[in-house]
LUMKOLMI-535846 format. One record per residue (C-alpha): residue in three letters; y, z, x. Coordinates in pm, whole numbers. Last residue first. Layout:
<nodes>
 residuo  north     up   east
     ALA      Y      Z      X
...
</nodes>
This chain:
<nodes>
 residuo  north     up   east
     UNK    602   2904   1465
     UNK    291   2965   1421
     UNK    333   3322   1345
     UNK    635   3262   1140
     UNK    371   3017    910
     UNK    104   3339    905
     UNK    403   3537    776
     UNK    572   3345    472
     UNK    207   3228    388
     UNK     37   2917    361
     UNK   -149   2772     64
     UNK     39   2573   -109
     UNK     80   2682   -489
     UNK     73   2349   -761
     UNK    314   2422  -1076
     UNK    191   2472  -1429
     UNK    313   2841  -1428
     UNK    656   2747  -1326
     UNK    749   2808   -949
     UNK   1031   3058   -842
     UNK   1367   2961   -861
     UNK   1421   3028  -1204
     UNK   1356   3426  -1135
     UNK   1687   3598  -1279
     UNK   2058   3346  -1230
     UNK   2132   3217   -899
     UNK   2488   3205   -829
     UNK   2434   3480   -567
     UNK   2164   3233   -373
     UNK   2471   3035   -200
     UNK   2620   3343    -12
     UNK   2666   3703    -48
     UNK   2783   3788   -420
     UNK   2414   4011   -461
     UNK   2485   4195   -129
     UNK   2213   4356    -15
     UNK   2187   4486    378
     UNK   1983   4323    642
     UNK   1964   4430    959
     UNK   2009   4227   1307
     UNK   1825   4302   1629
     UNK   1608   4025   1625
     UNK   1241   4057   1734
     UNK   1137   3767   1577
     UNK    852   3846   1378
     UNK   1106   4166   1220
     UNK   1413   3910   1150
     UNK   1223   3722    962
     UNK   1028   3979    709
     UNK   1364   4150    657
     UNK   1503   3826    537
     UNK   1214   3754    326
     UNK   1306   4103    150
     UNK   1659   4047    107
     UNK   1549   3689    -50
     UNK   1308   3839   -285
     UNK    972   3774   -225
     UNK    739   3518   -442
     UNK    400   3425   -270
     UNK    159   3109   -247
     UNK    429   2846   -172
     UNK    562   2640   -464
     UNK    471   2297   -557
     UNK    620   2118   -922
     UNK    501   1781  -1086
     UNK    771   1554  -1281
     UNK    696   1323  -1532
     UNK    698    948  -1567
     UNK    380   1042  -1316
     UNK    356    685  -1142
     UNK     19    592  -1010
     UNK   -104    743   -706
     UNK     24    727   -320
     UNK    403    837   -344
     UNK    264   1167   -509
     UNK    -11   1208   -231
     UNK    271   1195     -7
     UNK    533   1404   -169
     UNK    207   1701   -173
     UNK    176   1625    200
     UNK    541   1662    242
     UNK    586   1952     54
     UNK    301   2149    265
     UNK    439   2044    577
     UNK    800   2126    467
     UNK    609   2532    380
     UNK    707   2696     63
     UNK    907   3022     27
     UNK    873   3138   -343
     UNK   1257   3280   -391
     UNK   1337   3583   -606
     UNK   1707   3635   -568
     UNK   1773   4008   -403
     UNK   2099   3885   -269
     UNK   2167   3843    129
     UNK   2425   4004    388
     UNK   2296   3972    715
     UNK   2434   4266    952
     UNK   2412   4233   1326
     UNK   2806   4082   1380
     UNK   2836   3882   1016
     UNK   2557   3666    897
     UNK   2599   3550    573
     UNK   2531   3175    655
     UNK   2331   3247    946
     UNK   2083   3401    660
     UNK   2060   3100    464
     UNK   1965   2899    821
     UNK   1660   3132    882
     UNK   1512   3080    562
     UNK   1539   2716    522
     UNK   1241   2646    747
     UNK   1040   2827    451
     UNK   1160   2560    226
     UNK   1269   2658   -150
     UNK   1065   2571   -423
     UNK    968   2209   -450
     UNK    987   1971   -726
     UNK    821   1594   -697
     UNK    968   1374   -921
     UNK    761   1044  -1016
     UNK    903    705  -1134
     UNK    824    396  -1315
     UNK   1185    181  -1223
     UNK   1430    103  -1522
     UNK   1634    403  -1454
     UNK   1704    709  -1716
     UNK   1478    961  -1540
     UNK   1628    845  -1247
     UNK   1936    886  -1355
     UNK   1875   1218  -1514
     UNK   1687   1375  -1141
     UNK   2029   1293   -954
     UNK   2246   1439  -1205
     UNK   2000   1750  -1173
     UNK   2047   1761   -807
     UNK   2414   1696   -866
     UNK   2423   1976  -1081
     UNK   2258   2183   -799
     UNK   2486   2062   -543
     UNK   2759   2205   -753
     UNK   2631   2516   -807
     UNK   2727   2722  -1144
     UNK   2506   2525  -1343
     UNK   2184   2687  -1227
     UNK   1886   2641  -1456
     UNK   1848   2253  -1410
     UNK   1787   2255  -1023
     UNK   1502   2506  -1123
     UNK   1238   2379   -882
     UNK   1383   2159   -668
     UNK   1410   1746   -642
     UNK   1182   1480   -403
     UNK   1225   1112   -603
     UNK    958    894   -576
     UNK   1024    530   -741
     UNK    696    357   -815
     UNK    691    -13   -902
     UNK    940   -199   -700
     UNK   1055   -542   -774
     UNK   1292   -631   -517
     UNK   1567   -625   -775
     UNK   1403   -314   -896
     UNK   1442   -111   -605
     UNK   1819   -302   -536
     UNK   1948   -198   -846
     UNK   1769    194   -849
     UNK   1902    225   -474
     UNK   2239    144   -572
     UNK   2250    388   -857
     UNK   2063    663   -660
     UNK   2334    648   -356
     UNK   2617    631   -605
     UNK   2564    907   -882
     UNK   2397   1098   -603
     UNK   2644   1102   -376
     UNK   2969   1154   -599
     UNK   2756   1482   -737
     UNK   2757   1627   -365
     UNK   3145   1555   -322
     UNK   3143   1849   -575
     UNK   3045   2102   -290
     UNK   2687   2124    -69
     UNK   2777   1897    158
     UNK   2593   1576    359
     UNK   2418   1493     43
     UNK   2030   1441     49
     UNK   1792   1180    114
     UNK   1447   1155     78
     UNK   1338    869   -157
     UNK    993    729   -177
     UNK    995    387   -281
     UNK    648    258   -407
     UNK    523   -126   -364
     UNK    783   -232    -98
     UNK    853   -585    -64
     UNK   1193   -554     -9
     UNK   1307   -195    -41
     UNK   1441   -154    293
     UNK   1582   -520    328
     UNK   1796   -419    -17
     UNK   1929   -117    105
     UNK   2048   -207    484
     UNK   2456   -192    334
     UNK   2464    -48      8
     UNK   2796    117     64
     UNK   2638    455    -36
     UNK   2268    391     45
     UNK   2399    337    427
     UNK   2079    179    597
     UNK   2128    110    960
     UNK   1792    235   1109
     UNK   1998    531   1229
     UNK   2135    564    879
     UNK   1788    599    753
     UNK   1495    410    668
     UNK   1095    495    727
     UNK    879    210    690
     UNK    492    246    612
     UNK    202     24    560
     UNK    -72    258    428
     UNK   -366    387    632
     UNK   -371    765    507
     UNK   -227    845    876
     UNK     37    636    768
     UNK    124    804    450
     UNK    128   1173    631
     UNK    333   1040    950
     UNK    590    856    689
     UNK    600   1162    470
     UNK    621   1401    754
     UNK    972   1206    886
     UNK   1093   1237    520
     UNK   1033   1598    492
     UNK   1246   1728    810
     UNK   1505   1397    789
     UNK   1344   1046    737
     UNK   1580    922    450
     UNK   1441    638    248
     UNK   1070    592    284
     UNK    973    238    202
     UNK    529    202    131
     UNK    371    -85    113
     UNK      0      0      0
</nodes>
């Protein structure tokens, strides 16, 4: 199967490894392969002959600017998918993007999902809780001195490995017109996960709560954490520090 993997960040990089270890023919696209899904410019060779279109990318900021990108990026990429005639749009999304309208970049998350939703292209969207490699960067962003200010939000903690595989058997079966959700095994709060970080490291920092510290405050009650219908990985907040 023809495969076109737009964006080839932390997940999309996997995706093409995962897919082409499964023997499909697989292109990963990105600015540095001179694809610009805002102006357009590199689209249209990415997608030609593709069979499924697996798409990856994500807005540079986490503001309002964030619901400009997806409107445009998923609009051109919708035209020139099914210009070129491509029959499975895969669209990588997270669980709960819906229940938090006080983010911006979750709206546009949500925009993102409606459009597709809406487009003329057979389509699957793959949900994931948040990523364990993710961890470490929310607390830099609260990080003051040796304190790390962090709510109690429940998060699930899932593994990119683990959402890239699951993207990848997505991309590689029929079209869902549906969306399936993947969560890690466990559900901590985000205090807690902190706590759990900072100990396998050996860091010297402490983490107090502070439910208005940081993106997670606008978070509303458990909707972060997977649905019961959802798929649970396998690996574990602590065995996946271990090993890495």
């Amino acid at each position: 199967m023809k495969i076109a993997v737009i964006g080839t960040g932390l997940i999309g990089s996997q995706v093409v490894r995962d897919l082409t270890a499964a023997g499909h023919e697989v292109a990963g696209h990105s600015r540095s392969t001179g694809l610009d899904l805002l102006s357009g410019e590199g689209l249209d060779d990415a997608v030609r002959n593709a069979e499924v279109a697996v798409n990856l990318t994500n807005s540079p900021t986490f503001d309002d600017a964030s619901l400009d990108f997806f409107r445009t990026s998923v609009t051109n990429l919708l035209v020139a998918a099914q210009s070129a005639g491509v029959g499975h749009l895969v669209t990588l999304s997270i669980v709960g993007v819906d229940q938090v309208p006080d983010l911006a970049y979750y709206r546009a998350k949500a925009l993102q999902e409606d459009l597709v939703k809406a487009g003329p292209i057979p389509y699957s969207i793959v949900r994931a809780t948040q990523f364990m490699e993710f961890v470490e960067p929310t607390m830099s962003w609260t990080t003051d001195g040796d304190v790390v200010r962090l709510p109690t939000t429940p998060i699930q903690p899932i593994s990119s490995a683990e959402v890239a595989a699951a993207v990848a058997e997505v991309a590689a079966g029929a079209a869902l017109q549906g969306t399936r959700n993947i969560g890690g095994p466990d559900v901590f709060t985000l205090d807690e996960l902190g706590r759990i970080a900072i100990q396998a490291a050996g860091d010297n920092r402490r983490v107090v709560i502070d439910e208005t510290a940081g993106l997670f405050a606008a978070v509303k009650g458990d909707v972060l954490t997977a649905p019961e219908d959802a798929h649970l990985a396998t690996t574990h907040f602590r065995d996946w520090l271990r090993s890495h």
